[in-house]
C-alpha positions in Angstrom: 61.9 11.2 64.4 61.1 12.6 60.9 59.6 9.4 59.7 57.5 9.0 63.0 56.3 12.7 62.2 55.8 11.4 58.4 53.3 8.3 58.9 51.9 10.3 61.7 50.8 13.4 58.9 50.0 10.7 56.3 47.8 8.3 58.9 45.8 11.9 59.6 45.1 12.5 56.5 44.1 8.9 55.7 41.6 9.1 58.6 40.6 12.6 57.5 39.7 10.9 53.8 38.0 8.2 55.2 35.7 10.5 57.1 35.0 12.8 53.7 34.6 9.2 52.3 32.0 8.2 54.7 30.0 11.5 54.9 29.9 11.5 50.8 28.5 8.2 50.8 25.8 8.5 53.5 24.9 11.7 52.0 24.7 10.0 48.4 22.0 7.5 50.2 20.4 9.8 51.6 19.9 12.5 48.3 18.5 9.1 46.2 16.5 8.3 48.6 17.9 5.6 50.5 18.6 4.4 54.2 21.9 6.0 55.3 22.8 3.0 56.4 22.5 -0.3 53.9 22.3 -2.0 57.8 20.2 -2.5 60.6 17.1 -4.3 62.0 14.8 -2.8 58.4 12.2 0.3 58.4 8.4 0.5 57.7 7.5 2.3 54.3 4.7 5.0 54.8 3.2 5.8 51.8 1.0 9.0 51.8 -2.2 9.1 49.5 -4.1 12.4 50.2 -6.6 14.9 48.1 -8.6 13.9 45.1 -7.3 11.1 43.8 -6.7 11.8 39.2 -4.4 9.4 37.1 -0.6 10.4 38.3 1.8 8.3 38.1 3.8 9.4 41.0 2.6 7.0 43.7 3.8 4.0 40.9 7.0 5.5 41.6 7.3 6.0 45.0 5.8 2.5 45.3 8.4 0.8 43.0 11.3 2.7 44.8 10.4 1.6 48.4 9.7 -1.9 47.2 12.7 -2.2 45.9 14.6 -1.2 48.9 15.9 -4.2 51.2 15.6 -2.5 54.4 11.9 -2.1 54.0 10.1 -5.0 55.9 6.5 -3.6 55.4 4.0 -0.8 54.0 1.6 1.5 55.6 -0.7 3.6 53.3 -1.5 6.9 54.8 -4.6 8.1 53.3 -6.5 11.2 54.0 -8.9 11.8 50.4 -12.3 11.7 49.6 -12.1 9.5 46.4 -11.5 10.7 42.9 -12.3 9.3 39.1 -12.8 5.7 39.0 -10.3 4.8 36.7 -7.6 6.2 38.8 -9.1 4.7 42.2 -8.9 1.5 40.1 -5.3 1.5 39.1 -4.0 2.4 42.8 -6.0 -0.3 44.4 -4.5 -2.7 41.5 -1.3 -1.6 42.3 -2.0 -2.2 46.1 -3.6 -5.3 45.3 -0.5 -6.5 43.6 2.0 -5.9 46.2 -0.2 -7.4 48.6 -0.1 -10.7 46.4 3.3 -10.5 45.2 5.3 -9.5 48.1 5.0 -11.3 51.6 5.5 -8.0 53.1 2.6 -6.7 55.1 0.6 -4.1 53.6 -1.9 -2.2 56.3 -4.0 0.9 54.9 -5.1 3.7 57.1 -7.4 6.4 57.2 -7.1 10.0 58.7 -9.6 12.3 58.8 -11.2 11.2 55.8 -11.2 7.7 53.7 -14.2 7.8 51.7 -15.3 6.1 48.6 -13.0 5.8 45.8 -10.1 6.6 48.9 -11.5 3.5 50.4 -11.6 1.3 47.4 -7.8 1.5 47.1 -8.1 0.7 51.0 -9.4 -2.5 50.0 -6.2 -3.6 48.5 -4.3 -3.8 51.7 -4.1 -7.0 54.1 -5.8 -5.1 56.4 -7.8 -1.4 56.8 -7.5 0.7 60.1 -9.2 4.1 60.8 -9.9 6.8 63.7 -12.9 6.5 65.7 -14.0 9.5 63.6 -12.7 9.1 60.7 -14.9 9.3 57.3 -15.4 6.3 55.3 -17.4 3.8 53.4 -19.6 5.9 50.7 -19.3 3.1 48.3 -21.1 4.5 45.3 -20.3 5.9 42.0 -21.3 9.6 40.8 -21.6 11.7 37.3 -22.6 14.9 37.2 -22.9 16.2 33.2 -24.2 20.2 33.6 -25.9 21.8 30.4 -26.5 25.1 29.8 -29.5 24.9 27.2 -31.7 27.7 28.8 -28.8 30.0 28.9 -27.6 29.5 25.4 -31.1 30.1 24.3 -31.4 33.5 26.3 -28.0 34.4 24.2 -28.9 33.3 20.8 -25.9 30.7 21.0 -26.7 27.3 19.1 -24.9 24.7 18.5 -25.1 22.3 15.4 -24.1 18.6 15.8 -23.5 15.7 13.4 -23.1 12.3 14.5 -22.4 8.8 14.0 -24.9 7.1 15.9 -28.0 8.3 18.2 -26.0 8.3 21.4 -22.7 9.8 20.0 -22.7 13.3 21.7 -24.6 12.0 24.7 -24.0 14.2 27.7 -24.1 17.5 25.1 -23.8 20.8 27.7 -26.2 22.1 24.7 -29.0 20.2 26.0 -30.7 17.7 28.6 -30.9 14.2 28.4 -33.2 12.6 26.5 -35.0 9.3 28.5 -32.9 6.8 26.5 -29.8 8.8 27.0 -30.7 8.8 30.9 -31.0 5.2 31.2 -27.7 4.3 28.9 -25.8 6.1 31.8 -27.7 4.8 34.4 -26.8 1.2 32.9 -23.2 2.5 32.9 -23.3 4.0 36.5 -24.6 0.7 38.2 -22.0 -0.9 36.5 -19.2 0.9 37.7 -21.0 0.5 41.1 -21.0 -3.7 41.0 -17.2 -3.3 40.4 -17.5 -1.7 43.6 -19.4 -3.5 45.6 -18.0 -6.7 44.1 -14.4 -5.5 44.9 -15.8 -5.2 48.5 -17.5 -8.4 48.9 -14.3 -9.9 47.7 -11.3 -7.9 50.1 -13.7 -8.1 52.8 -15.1 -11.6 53.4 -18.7 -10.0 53.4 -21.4 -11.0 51.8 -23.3 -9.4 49.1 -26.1 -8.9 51.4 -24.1 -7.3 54.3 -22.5 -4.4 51.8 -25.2 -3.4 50.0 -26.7 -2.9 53.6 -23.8 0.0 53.9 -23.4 0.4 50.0 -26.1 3.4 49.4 -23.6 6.0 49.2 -23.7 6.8 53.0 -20.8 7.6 54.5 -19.8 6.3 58.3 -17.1 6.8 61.4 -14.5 4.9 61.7 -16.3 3.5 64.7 -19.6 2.3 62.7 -17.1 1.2 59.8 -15.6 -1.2 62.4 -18.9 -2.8 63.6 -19.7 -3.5 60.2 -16.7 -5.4 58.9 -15.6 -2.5 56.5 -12.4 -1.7 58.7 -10.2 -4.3 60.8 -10.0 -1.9 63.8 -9.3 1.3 65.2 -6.2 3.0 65.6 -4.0 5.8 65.0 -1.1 6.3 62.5 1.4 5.2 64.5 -0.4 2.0 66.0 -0.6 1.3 62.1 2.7 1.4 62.0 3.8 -0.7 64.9 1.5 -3.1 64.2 3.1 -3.5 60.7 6.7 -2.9 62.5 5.2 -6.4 64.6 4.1 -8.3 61.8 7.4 -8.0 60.0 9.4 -8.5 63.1 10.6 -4.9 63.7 8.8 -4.8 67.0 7.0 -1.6 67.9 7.8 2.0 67.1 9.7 0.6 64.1 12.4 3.2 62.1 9.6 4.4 59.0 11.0 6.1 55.4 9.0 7.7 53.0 9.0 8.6 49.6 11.6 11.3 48.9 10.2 15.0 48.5 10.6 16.1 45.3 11.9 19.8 44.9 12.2 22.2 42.5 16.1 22.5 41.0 17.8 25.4 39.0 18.0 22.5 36.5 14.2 22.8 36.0 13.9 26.8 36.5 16.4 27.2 33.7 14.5 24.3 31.4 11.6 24.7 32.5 9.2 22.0 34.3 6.9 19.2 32.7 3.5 19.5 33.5 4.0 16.1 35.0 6.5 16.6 37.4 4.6 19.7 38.3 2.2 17.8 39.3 4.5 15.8 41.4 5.6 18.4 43.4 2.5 20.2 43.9 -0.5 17.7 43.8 -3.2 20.2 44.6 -2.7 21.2 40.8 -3.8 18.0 39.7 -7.4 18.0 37.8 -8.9 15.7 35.4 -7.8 15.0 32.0 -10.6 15.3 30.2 -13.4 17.8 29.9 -16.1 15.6 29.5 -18.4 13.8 31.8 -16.4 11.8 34.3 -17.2 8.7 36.3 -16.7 9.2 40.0 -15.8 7.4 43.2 -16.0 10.3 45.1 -17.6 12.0 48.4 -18.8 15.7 48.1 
Protein backbone atom coordinates (compact mmCIF):
# COMPACT_ATOMS: atom_id res chain seq x y z
CA UNK A 1 0.00 0.00 0.00
CA UNK A 2 2.98 2.40 0.81
CA UNK A 3 4.60 1.86 -2.58
CA UNK A 4 1.23 2.24 -4.43
CA UNK A 5 0.91 5.62 -2.37
CA UNK A 6 4.75 6.23 -3.37
CA UNK A 7 4.65 6.05 -7.40
CA UNK A 8 1.27 7.56 -6.99
CA UNK A 9 3.13 11.06 -5.30
CA UNK A 10 6.04 10.61 -7.61
CA UNK A 11 3.76 10.08 -11.01
CA UNK A 12 2.04 13.58 -9.70
CA UNK A 13 4.72 15.33 -9.55
CA UNK A 14 6.11 14.03 -12.80
CA UNK A 15 2.94 15.29 -14.47
CA UNK A 16 3.03 18.46 -12.48
CA UNK A 17 6.84 19.07 -14.04
CA UNK A 18 5.81 18.24 -17.30
CA UNK A 19 3.10 20.90 -17.22
CA UNK A 20 5.78 23.64 -15.70
CA UNK A 21 7.87 22.19 -18.58
CA UNK A 22 5.41 22.80 -21.16
CA UNK A 23 4.16 26.23 -20.05
CA UNK A 24 8.07 27.47 -19.80
CA UNK A 25 8.63 26.38 -23.21
CA UNK A 26 5.45 27.84 -24.96
CA UNK A 27 6.07 30.98 -23.02
CA UNK A 28 9.91 30.95 -24.16
CA UNK A 29 8.36 30.90 -27.98
CA UNK A 30 6.17 33.23 -27.38
CA UNK A 31 8.70 36.12 -25.49
CA UNK A 32 11.27 35.60 -28.77
CA UNK A 33 8.76 35.93 -30.90
CA UNK A 34 7.80 32.74 -32.08
CA UNK A 35 4.64 30.45 -32.85
CA UNK A 36 3.72 28.79 -29.53
CA UNK A 37 3.46 25.90 -31.27
CA UNK A 38 6.52 24.77 -33.81
CA UNK A 39 3.20 22.86 -35.48
CA UNK A 40 0.23 23.27 -37.38
CA UNK A 41 -1.18 24.15 -40.90
CA UNK A 42 1.60 27.73 -41.02
CA UNK A 43 0.47 31.53 -40.42
CA UNK A 44 0.52 34.69 -42.66
CA UNK A 45 3.31 37.37 -41.66
CA UNK A 46 1.72 40.92 -41.51
CA UNK A 47 4.23 43.30 -41.69
CA UNK A 48 3.15 46.96 -40.76
CA UNK A 49 4.85 49.93 -42.61
CA UNK A 50 3.14 53.25 -41.35
CA UNK A 51 4.20 57.21 -41.08
CA UNK A 52 7.04 58.91 -42.90
CA UNK A 53 9.10 56.43 -44.06
CA UNK A 54 13.44 57.67 -42.81
CA UNK A 55 16.40 55.10 -42.95
CA UNK A 56 15.57 52.58 -39.79
CA UNK A 57 16.58 49.52 -39.82
CA UNK A 58 13.84 48.00 -37.83
CA UNK A 59 11.63 46.65 -40.68
CA UNK A 60 15.16 44.62 -41.90
CA UNK A 61 14.71 43.01 -38.73
CA UNK A 62 11.35 42.23 -38.41
CA UNK A 63 11.58 41.08 -42.00
CA UNK A 64 14.57 38.71 -41.49
CA UNK A 65 12.89 37.27 -38.28
CA UNK A 66 9.53 36.36 -39.88
CA UNK A 67 11.38 34.98 -42.94
CA UNK A 68 13.16 32.94 -41.03
CA UNK A 69 10.37 31.39 -39.24
CA UNK A 70 9.04 27.96 -40.82
CA UNK A 71 5.48 28.34 -39.96
CA UNK A 72 5.25 31.47 -42.09
CA UNK A 73 3.76 30.45 -45.53
CA UNK A 74 3.36 34.08 -46.82
CA UNK A 75 3.67 38.06 -46.28
CA UNK A 76 1.26 40.82 -46.25
CA UNK A 77 2.70 44.45 -46.05
CA UNK A 78 0.34 46.69 -44.18
CA UNK A 79 1.00 50.11 -45.14
CA UNK A 80 -0.61 53.25 -44.20
CA UNK A 81 2.33 56.32 -45.05
CA UNK A 82 2.61 59.07 -47.24
CA UNK A 83 6.22 58.39 -48.59
CA UNK A 84 9.36 59.57 -47.01
CA UNK A 85 13.20 60.27 -48.34
CA UNK A 86 14.04 58.42 -51.40
CA UNK A 87 16.85 56.69 -50.30
CA UNK A 88 14.93 54.98 -47.57
CA UNK A 89 11.78 54.26 -49.94
CA UNK A 90 14.60 52.69 -52.06
CA UNK A 91 16.08 50.32 -49.64
CA UNK A 92 12.52 48.93 -48.39
CA UNK A 93 11.29 48.34 -51.85
CA UNK A 94 14.81 46.47 -52.43
CA UNK A 95 14.34 44.58 -49.56
CA UNK A 96 10.71 43.73 -50.69
CA UNK A 97 11.94 43.25 -54.04
CA UNK A 98 14.27 40.59 -52.74
CA UNK A 99 12.04 38.45 -50.83
CA UNK A 100 9.72 38.52 -53.63
CA UNK A 101 12.57 36.99 -55.87
CA UNK A 102 14.25 34.92 -53.48
CA UNK A 103 11.55 33.28 -51.63
CA UNK A 104 8.56 31.48 -53.31
CA UNK A 105 6.41 32.71 -50.68
CA UNK A 106 3.72 35.18 -51.70
CA UNK A 107 4.28 38.61 -50.93
CA UNK A 108 0.91 41.02 -51.36
CA UNK A 109 1.16 44.82 -50.28
CA UNK A 110 -1.68 46.80 -49.04
CA UNK A 111 -2.73 50.08 -48.60
CA UNK A 112 -4.92 51.70 -45.79
CA UNK A 113 -5.95 55.00 -45.66
CA UNK A 114 -3.05 56.30 -47.36
CA UNK A 115 -0.30 54.71 -49.85
CA UNK A 116 1.13 57.52 -51.60
CA UNK A 117 4.39 58.01 -53.36
CA UNK A 118 7.46 56.85 -51.90
CA UNK A 119 4.73 54.38 -49.64
CA UNK A 120 3.76 53.11 -52.98
CA UNK A 121 7.13 52.65 -54.47
CA UNK A 122 7.98 50.05 -51.84
CA UNK A 123 4.38 48.73 -52.89
CA UNK A 124 5.85 47.92 -56.08
CA UNK A 125 8.06 45.27 -54.70
CA UNK A 126 5.34 42.97 -53.82
CA UNK A 127 3.77 40.15 -56.28
CA UNK A 128 0.80 42.05 -56.12
CA UNK A 129 -0.71 45.69 -54.65
CA UNK A 130 -4.30 45.85 -53.11
CA UNK A 131 -5.98 49.09 -51.72
CA UNK A 132 -9.53 50.48 -50.43
CA UNK A 133 -11.77 51.98 -52.68
CA UNK A 134 -10.63 55.24 -50.99
CA UNK A 135 -7.58 54.73 -50.29
CA UNK A 136 -4.68 57.44 -51.37
CA UNK A 137 -2.15 56.51 -53.78
CA UNK A 138 -0.05 56.90 -56.84
CA UNK A 139 1.69 60.52 -56.51
CA UNK A 140 4.67 59.22 -58.24
CA UNK A 141 7.01 62.20 -58.16
CA UNK A 142 9.98 63.31 -56.33
CA UNK A 143 10.10 66.74 -54.15
CA UNK A 144 12.97 69.09 -52.56
CA UNK A 145 12.20 71.90 -50.80
CA UNK A 146 15.76 73.97 -49.77
CA UNK A 147 14.26 77.27 -47.59
CA UNK A 148 16.73 80.42 -47.25
CA UNK A 149 16.46 83.08 -45.21
CA UNK A 150 18.45 85.88 -47.11
CA UNK A 151 16.04 88.80 -46.60
CA UNK A 152 15.86 88.02 -42.97
CA UNK A 153 19.55 87.72 -42.27
CA UNK A 154 19.90 91.09 -44.04
CA UNK A 155 17.20 92.79 -41.83
CA UNK A 156 19.48 91.43 -38.81
CA UNK A 157 22.84 92.27 -39.99
CA UNK A 158 23.75 88.38 -39.98
CA UNK A 159 26.19 87.38 -42.90
CA UNK A 160 27.66 84.60 -43.64
CA UNK A 161 31.12 84.05 -45.35
CA UNK A 162 31.78 80.94 -47.50
CA UNK A 163 34.81 79.31 -49.14
CA UNK A 164 34.56 76.66 -51.52
CA UNK A 165 35.92 74.13 -53.61
CA UNK A 166 34.14 74.35 -56.68
CA UNK A 167 31.13 76.76 -58.00
CA UNK A 168 28.35 74.42 -56.88
CA UNK A 169 29.90 73.37 -53.51
CA UNK A 170 27.47 75.05 -50.96
CA UNK A 171 24.55 74.91 -53.39
CA UNK A 172 21.33 75.03 -51.56
CA UNK A 173 23.03 77.83 -48.93
CA UNK A 174 19.81 78.96 -46.50
CA UNK A 175 22.04 82.36 -46.90
CA UNK A 176 20.85 82.82 -50.23
CA UNK A 177 18.54 81.89 -53.38
CA UNK A 178 19.56 79.89 -56.13
CA UNK A 179 21.39 81.13 -58.73
CA UNK A 180 19.92 79.93 -62.52
CA UNK A 181 22.73 77.32 -62.94
CA UNK A 182 22.23 76.13 -59.43
CA UNK A 183 18.35 75.77 -60.24
CA UNK A 184 18.90 73.65 -63.20
CA UNK A 185 21.79 71.31 -61.53
CA UNK A 186 18.89 70.22 -59.12
CA UNK A 187 16.35 70.08 -61.56
CA UNK A 188 18.80 67.64 -63.53
CA UNK A 189 19.04 65.79 -60.22
CA UNK A 190 15.25 65.79 -59.38
CA UNK A 191 14.15 64.29 -62.79
CA UNK A 192 16.55 61.85 -62.25
CA UNK A 193 15.37 60.56 -59.10
CA UNK A 194 11.91 60.75 -60.77
CA UNK A 195 12.92 58.18 -63.99
CA UNK A 196 14.01 55.79 -61.13
CA UNK A 197 10.52 56.12 -60.40
CA UNK A 198 8.78 55.90 -63.11
CA UNK A 199 11.16 53.23 -64.46
CA UNK A 200 10.63 51.08 -61.27
CA UNK A 201 6.87 51.45 -62.19
CA UNK A 202 6.98 50.60 -65.72
CA UNK A 203 8.90 47.64 -64.72
CA UNK A 204 6.64 46.03 -61.41
CA UNK A 205 3.75 46.93 -63.26
CA UNK A 206 3.75 45.63 -66.89
CA UNK A 207 2.80 49.25 -68.08
CA UNK A 208 4.15 51.10 -70.45
CA UNK A 209 6.15 54.20 -70.32
CA UNK A 210 3.36 55.94 -71.91
CA UNK A 211 0.56 54.69 -69.65
CA UNK A 212 2.50 55.99 -66.18
CA UNK A 213 3.58 59.08 -67.10
CA UNK A 214 -0.18 59.53 -67.97
CA UNK A 215 -0.65 59.10 -63.94
CA UNK A 216 3.04 60.12 -63.08
CA UNK A 217 2.55 64.12 -62.55
CA UNK A 218 2.50 63.91 -58.93
CA UNK A 219 -1.36 63.56 -58.69
CA UNK A 220 -2.57 61.47 -56.24
CA UNK A 221 -5.73 58.90 -56.85
CA UNK A 222 -8.44 56.41 -54.98
CA UNK A 223 -7.87 53.25 -54.68
CA UNK A 224 -10.68 52.86 -57.12
CA UNK A 225 -9.03 55.14 -59.99
CA UNK A 226 -5.60 53.30 -59.03
CA UNK A 227 -7.38 50.08 -60.03
CA UNK A 228 -8.69 51.22 -63.52
CA UNK A 229 -5.30 52.27 -64.32
CA UNK A 230 -3.25 49.23 -63.64
CA UNK A 231 -1.37 50.82 -60.57
CA UNK A 232 -3.21 48.36 -58.07
CA UNK A 233 -4.27 44.62 -58.74
CA UNK A 234 -7.66 45.11 -56.95
CA UNK A 235 -9.58 46.21 -54.23
CA UNK A 236 -9.90 44.90 -50.97
CA UNK A 237 -9.58 45.18 -47.28
CA UNK A 238 -6.82 44.03 -44.91
CA UNK A 239 -8.18 40.97 -44.24
CA UNK A 240 -9.12 39.90 -47.95
CA UNK A 241 -5.31 40.62 -48.24
CA UNK A 242 -4.68 38.30 -45.98
CA UNK A 243 -6.80 35.46 -47.09
CA UNK A 244 -6.01 35.77 -50.40
CA UNK A 245 -2.31 35.29 -49.43
CA UNK A 246 -3.61 32.53 -46.67
CA UNK A 247 -5.03 30.93 -50.48
CA UNK A 248 -2.13 31.29 -52.37
CA UNK A 249 0.03 29.52 -49.86
CA UNK A 250 -2.44 26.93 -49.11
CA UNK A 251 -3.72 28.11 -45.68
CA UNK A 252 -7.12 28.63 -46.99
CA UNK A 253 -9.03 31.64 -45.88
CA UNK A 254 -8.92 33.60 -42.56
CA UNK A 255 -5.47 32.08 -42.14
CA UNK A 256 -3.66 32.21 -38.31
CA UNK A 257 -1.38 35.87 -39.00
CA UNK A 258 1.89 36.86 -36.62
CA UNK A 259 3.54 39.94 -36.57
CA UNK A 260 6.56 41.37 -35.64
CA UNK A 261 7.04 41.33 -31.84
CA UNK A 262 6.44 44.80 -29.97
CA UNK A 263 9.33 45.99 -28.68
CA UNK A 264 9.07 47.45 -24.95
CA UNK A 265 10.87 49.34 -22.79
CA UNK A 266 12.83 47.05 -19.96
CA UNK A 267 14.37 48.11 -16.46
CA UNK A 268 17.52 46.89 -18.38
CA UNK A 269 17.31 49.97 -20.61
CA UNK A 270 15.86 52.49 -17.81
CA UNK A 271 18.87 51.64 -15.68
CA UNK A 272 21.45 51.88 -18.92
CA UNK A 273 19.87 53.97 -20.67
CA UNK A 274 18.36 53.62 -24.38
CA UNK A 275 20.15 54.02 -27.89
CA UNK A 276 18.76 56.48 -29.94
CA UNK A 277 18.19 53.63 -32.27
CA UNK A 278 16.19 51.43 -30.43
CA UNK A 279 14.30 54.45 -29.40
CA UNK A 280 13.35 54.83 -32.45
CA UNK A 281 12.14 51.36 -32.62
CA UNK A 282 9.82 51.65 -30.05
CA UNK A 283 8.52 54.90 -30.81
CA UNK A 284 8.65 55.53 -34.63
CA UNK A 285 6.95 58.92 -34.54
CA UNK A 286 10.46 60.20 -33.22
CA UNK A 287 12.03 59.31 -36.30
CA UNK A 288 13.33 62.45 -38.45
CA UNK A 289 15.88 62.72 -41.08
CA UNK A 290 19.51 62.41 -40.64
CA UNK A 291 20.68 65.11 -42.09
CA UNK A 292 20.05 68.86 -42.07
CA UNK A 293 20.43 69.58 -45.45
CA UNK A 294 18.31 69.52 -48.49
CA UNK A 295 16.65 66.18 -48.84
CA UNK A 296 15.35 64.27 -51.83
CA UNK A 297 11.67 63.25 -51.35
CA UNK A 298 9.21 60.66 -52.40
CA UNK A 299 6.66 62.13 -50.47
CA UNK A 300 2.87 63.48 -50.43
CA UNK A 301 2.09 66.70 -48.45
Amino acid sequence: MADQTRRAALLSIGLLLMVFAGGLYLSSRTLLGRSPLPFGGGSVAVLPIGGVIYPDRSFGRDLVALRDRGEVKAFVLEIRSPGGSVGASQDLFGQVRRLREEDDRPVIAWIGDVGASGGYYVALGADSIFALPGSMTGSIGVIMQLPHAEELMKKVGIGIEVVKSGEYKDLGSVARSLSPGEREVLEELVNDVYEQFVQAVVENRNLSREEVLRVADGRVLSGERAAEVGLVDGIATLQEAIDRAGSMAGLGENPSTVRPRERKVGLFDLVNGIAESKLRGWLPWLARPTTTGPQLLYLWR
